[in-house]
N, CA, C and O atoms as a GROMACS GRO file, in nm:
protein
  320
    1UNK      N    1   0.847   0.536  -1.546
    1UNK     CA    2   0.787   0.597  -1.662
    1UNK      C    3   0.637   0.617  -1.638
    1UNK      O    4   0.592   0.720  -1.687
    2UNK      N    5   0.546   0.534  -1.566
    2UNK     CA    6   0.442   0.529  -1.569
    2UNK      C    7   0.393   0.578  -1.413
    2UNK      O    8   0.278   0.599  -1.374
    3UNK      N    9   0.510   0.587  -1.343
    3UNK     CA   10   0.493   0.658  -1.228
    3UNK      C   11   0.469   0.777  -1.245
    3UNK      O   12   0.510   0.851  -1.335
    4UNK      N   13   0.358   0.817  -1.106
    4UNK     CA   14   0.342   1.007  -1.097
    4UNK      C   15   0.440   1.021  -1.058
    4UNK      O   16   0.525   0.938  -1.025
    5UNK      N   17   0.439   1.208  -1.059
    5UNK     CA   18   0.561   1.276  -0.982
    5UNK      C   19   0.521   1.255  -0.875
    5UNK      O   20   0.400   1.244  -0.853
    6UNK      N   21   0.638   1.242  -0.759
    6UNK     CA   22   0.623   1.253  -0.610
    6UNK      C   23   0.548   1.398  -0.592
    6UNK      O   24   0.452   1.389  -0.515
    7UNK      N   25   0.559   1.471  -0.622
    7UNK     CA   26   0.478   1.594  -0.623
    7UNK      C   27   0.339   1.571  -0.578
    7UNK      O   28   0.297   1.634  -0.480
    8UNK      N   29   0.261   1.481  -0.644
    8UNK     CA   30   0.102   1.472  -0.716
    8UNK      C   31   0.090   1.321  -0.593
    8UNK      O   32  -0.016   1.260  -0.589
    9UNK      N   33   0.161   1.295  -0.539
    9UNK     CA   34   0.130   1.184  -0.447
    9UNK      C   35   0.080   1.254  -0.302
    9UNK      O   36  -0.002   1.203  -0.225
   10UNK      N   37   0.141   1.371  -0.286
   10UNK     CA   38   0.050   1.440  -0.133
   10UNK      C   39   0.027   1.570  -0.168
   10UNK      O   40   0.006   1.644  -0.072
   11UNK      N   41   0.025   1.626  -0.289
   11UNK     CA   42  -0.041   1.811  -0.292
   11UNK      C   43  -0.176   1.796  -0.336
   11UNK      O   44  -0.184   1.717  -0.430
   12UNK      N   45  -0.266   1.835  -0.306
   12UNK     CA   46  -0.422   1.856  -0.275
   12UNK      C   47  -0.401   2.007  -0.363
   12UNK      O   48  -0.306   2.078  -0.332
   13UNK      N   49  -0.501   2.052  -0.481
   13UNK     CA   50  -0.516   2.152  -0.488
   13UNK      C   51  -0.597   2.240  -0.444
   13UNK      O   52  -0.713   2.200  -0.453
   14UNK      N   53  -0.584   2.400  -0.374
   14UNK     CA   54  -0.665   2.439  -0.325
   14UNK      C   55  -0.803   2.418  -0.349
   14UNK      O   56  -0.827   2.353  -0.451
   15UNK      N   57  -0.914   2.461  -0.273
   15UNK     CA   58  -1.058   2.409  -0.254
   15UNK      C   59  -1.096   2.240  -0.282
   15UNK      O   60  -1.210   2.194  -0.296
   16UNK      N   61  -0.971   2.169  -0.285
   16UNK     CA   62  -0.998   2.052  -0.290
   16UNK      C   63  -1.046   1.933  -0.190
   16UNK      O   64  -0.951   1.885  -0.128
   17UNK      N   65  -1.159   1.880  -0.164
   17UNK     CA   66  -1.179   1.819  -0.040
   17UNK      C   67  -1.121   1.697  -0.023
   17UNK      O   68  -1.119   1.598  -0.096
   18UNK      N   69  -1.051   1.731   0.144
   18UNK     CA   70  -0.912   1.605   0.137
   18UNK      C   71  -1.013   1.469   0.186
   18UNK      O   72  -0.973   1.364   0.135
   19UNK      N   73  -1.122   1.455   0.265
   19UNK     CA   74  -1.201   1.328   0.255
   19UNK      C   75  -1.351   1.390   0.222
   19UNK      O   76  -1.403   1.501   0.238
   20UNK      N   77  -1.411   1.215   0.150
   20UNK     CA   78  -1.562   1.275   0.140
   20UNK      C   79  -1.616   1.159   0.163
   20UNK      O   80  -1.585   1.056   0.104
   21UNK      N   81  -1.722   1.171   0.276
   21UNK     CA   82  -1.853   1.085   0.355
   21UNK      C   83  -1.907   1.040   0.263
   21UNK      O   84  -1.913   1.114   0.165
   22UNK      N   85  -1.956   0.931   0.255
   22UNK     CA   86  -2.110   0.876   0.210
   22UNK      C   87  -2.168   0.764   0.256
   22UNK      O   88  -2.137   0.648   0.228
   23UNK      N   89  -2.257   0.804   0.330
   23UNK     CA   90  -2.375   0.668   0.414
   23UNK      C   91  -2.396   0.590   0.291
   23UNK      O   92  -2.413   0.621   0.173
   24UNK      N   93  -2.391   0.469   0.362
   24UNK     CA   94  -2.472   0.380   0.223
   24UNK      C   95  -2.606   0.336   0.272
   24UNK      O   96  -2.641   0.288   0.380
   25UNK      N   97  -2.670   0.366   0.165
   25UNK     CA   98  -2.861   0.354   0.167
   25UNK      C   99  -2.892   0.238   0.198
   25UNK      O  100  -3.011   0.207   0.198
   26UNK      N  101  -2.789   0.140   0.234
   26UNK     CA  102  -2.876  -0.004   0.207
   26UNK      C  103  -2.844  -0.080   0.351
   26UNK      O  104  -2.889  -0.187   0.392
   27UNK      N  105  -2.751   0.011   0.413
   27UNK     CA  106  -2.711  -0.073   0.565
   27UNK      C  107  -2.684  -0.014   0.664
   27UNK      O  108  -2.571   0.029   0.687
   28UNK      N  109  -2.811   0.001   0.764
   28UNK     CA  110  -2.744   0.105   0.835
   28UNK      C  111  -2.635   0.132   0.969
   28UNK      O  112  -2.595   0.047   1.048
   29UNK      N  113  -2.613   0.233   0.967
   29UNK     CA  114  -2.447   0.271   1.061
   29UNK      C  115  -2.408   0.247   0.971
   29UNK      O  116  -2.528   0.246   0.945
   30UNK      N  117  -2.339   0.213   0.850
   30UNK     CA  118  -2.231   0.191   0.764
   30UNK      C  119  -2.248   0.350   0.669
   30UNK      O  120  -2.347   0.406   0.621
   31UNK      N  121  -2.083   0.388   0.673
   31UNK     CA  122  -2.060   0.490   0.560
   31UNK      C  123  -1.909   0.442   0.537
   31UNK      O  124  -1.842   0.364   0.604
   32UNK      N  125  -1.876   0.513   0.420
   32UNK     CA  126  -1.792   0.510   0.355
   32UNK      C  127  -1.700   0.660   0.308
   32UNK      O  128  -1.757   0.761   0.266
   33UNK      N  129  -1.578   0.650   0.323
   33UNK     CA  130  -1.498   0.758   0.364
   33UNK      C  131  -1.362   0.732   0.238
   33UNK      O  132  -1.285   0.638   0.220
   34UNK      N  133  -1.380   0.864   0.168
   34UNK     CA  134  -1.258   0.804   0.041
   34UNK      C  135  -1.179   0.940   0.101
   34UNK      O  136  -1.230   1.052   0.107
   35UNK      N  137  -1.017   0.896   0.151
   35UNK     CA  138  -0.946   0.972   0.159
   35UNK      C  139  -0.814   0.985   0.076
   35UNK      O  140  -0.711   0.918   0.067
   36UNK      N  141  -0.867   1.112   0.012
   36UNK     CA  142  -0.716   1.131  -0.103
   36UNK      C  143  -0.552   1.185  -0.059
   36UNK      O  144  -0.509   1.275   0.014
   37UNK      N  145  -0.502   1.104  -0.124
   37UNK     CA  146  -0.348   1.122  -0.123
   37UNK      C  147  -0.332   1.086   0.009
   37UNK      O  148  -0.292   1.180   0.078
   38UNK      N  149  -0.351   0.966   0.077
   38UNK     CA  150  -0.304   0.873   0.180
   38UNK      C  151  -0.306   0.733   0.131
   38UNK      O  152  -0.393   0.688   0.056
   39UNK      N  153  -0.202   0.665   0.177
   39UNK     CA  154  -0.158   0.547   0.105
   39UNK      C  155  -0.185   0.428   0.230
   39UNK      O  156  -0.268   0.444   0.320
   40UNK      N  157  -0.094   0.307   0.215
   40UNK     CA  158  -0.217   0.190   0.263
   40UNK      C  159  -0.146   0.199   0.440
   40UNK      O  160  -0.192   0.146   0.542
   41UNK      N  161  -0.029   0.281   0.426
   41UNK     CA  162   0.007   0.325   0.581
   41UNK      C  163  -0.129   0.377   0.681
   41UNK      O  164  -0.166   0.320   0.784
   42UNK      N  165  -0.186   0.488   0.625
   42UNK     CA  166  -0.258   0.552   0.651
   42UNK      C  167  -0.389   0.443   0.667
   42UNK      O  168  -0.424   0.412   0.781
   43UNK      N  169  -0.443   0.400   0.576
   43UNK     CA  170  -0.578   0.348   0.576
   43UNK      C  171  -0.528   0.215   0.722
   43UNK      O  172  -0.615   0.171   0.797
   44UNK      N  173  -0.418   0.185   0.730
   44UNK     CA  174  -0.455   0.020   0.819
   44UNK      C  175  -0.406   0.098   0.944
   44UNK      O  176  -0.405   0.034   1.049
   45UNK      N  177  -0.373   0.204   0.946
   45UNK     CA  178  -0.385   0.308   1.082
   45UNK      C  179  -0.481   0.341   1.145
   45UNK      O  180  -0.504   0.317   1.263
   46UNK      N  181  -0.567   0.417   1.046
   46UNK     CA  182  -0.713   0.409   1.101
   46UNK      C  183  -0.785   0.308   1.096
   46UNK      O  184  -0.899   0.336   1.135
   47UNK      N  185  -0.772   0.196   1.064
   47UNK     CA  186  -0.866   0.045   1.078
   47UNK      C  187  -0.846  -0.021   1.196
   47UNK      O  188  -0.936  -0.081   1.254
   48UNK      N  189  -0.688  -0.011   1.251
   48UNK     CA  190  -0.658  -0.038   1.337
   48UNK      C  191  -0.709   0.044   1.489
   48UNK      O  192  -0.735  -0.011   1.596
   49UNK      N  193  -0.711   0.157   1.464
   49UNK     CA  194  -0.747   0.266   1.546
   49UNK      C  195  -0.907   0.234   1.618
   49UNK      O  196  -0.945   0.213   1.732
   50UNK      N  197  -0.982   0.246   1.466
   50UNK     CA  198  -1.115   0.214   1.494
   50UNK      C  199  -1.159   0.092   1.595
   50UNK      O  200  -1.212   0.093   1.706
   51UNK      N  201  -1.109  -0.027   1.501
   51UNK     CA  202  -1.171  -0.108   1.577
   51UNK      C  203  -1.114  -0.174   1.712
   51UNK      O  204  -1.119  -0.288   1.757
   52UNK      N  205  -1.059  -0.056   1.759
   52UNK     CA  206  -1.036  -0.062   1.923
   52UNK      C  207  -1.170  -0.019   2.029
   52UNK      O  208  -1.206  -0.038   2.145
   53UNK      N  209  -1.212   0.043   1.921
   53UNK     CA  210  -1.320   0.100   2.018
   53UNK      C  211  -1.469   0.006   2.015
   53UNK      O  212  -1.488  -0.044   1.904
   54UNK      N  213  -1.540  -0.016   2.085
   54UNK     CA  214  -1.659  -0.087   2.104
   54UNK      C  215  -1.716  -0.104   2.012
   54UNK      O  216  -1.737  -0.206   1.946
   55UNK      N  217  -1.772   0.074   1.992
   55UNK     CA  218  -1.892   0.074   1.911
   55UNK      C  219  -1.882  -0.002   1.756
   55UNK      O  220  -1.977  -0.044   1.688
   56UNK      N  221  -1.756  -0.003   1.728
   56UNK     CA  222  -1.717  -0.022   1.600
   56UNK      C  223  -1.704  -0.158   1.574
   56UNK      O  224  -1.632  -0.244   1.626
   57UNK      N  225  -1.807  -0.163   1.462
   57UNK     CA  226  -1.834  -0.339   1.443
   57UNK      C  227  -1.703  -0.447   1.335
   57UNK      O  228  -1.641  -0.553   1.346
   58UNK      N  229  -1.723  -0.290   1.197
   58UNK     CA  230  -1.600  -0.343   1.120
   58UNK      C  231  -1.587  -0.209   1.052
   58UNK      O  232  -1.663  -0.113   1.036
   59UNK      N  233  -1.444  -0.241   1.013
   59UNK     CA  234  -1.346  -0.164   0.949
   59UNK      C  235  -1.219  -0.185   0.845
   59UNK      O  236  -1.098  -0.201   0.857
   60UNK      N  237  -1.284  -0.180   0.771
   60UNK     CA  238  -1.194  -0.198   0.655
   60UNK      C  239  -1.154  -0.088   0.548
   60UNK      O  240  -1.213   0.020   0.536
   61UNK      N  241  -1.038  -0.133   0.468
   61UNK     CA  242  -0.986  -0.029   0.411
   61UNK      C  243  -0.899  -0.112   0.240
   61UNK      O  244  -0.841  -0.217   0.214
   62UNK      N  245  -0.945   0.031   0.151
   62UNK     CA  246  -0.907  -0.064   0.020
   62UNK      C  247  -0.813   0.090  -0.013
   62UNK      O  248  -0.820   0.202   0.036
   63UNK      N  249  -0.706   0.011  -0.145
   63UNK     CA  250  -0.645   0.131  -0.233
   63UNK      C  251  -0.672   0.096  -0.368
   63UNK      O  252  -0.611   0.010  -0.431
   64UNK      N  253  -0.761   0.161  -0.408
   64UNK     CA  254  -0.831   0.089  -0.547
   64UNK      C  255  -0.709   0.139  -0.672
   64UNK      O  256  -0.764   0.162  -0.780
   65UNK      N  257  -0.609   0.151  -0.672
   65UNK     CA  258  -0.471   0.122  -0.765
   65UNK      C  259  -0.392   0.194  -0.722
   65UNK      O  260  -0.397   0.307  -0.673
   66UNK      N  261  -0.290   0.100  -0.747
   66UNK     CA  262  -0.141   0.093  -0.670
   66UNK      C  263  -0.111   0.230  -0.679
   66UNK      O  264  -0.075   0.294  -0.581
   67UNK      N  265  -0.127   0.291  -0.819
   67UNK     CA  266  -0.037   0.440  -0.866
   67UNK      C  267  -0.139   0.521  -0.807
   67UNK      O  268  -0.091   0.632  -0.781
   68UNK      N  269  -0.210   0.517  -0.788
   68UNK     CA  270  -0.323   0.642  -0.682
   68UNK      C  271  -0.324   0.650  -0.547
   68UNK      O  272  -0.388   0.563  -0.488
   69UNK      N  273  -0.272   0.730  -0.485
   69UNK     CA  274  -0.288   0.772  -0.336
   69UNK      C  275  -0.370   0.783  -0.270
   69UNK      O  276  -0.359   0.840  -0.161
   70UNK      N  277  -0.507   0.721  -0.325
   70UNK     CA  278  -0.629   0.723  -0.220
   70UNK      C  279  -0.676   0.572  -0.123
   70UNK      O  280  -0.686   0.454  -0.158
   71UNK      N  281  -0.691   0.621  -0.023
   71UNK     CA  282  -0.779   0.509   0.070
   71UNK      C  283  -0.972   0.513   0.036
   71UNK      O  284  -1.037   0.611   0.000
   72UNK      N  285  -1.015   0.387   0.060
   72UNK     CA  286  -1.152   0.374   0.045
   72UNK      C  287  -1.152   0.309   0.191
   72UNK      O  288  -1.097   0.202   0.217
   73UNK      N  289  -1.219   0.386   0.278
   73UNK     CA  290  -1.262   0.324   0.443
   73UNK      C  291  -1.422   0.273   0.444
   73UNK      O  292  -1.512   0.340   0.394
   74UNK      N  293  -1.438   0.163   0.500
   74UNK     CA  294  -1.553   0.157   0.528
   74UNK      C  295  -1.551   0.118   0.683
   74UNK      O  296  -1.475   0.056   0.757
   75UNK      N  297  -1.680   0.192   0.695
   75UNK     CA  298  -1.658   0.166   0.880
   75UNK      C  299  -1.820   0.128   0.873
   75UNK      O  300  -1.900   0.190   0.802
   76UNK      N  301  -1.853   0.018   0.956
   76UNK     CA  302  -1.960  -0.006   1.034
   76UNK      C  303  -2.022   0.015   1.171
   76UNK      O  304  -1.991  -0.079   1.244
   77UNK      N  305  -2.100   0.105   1.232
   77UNK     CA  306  -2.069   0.106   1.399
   77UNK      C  307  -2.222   0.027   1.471
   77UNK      O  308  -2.312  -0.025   1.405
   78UNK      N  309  -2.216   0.035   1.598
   78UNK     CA  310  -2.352   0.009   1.622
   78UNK      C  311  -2.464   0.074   1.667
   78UNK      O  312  -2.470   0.126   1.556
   79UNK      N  313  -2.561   0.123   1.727
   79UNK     CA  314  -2.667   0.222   1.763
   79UNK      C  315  -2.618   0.322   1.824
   79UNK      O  316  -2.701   0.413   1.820
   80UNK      N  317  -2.536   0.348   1.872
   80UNK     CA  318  -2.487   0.431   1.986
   80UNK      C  319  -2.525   0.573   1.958
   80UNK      O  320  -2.495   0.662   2.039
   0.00000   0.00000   0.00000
């Protein structure tokens, strides 16, 4: 009842931006990456992905509610 339609869990409406960047002012190399209509498959894919690589200090990933299809990434890297 309180579920979306499967529909509204992966259709993006046109001109809609499927991720959006934002550096955070207070630490640097760290931004933050909210990607819509990917679920927690997706986010511990790329966390996992990331922090294979060197530069990458940390990587984490949130789904700020269950019934919403978005990932919140935060990635930290180092000078490179």
């Amino acid at each position: 009842i309180n579920a979306p339609d499967h529909f509204d869990l992966f259709y993006l409406p046109p001109g809609t931006k499927k991720m959006t960047i934002t550096p955070d002012p207070k630490v640097e190399n760290v931004a933050t990456f909210e990607i819509l209509k990917k679920d927690l498959t997706m986010g511990n894919l790329i966390r996992f992905k990331l922090l294979e690589e060197p530069q990458v200090i940390f990587a984490g990933y949130k789904v700020p509610h269950p019934l919403e299809h978005n990932v919140i990434l935060k990635v930290q890297t180092t000078n490179c």
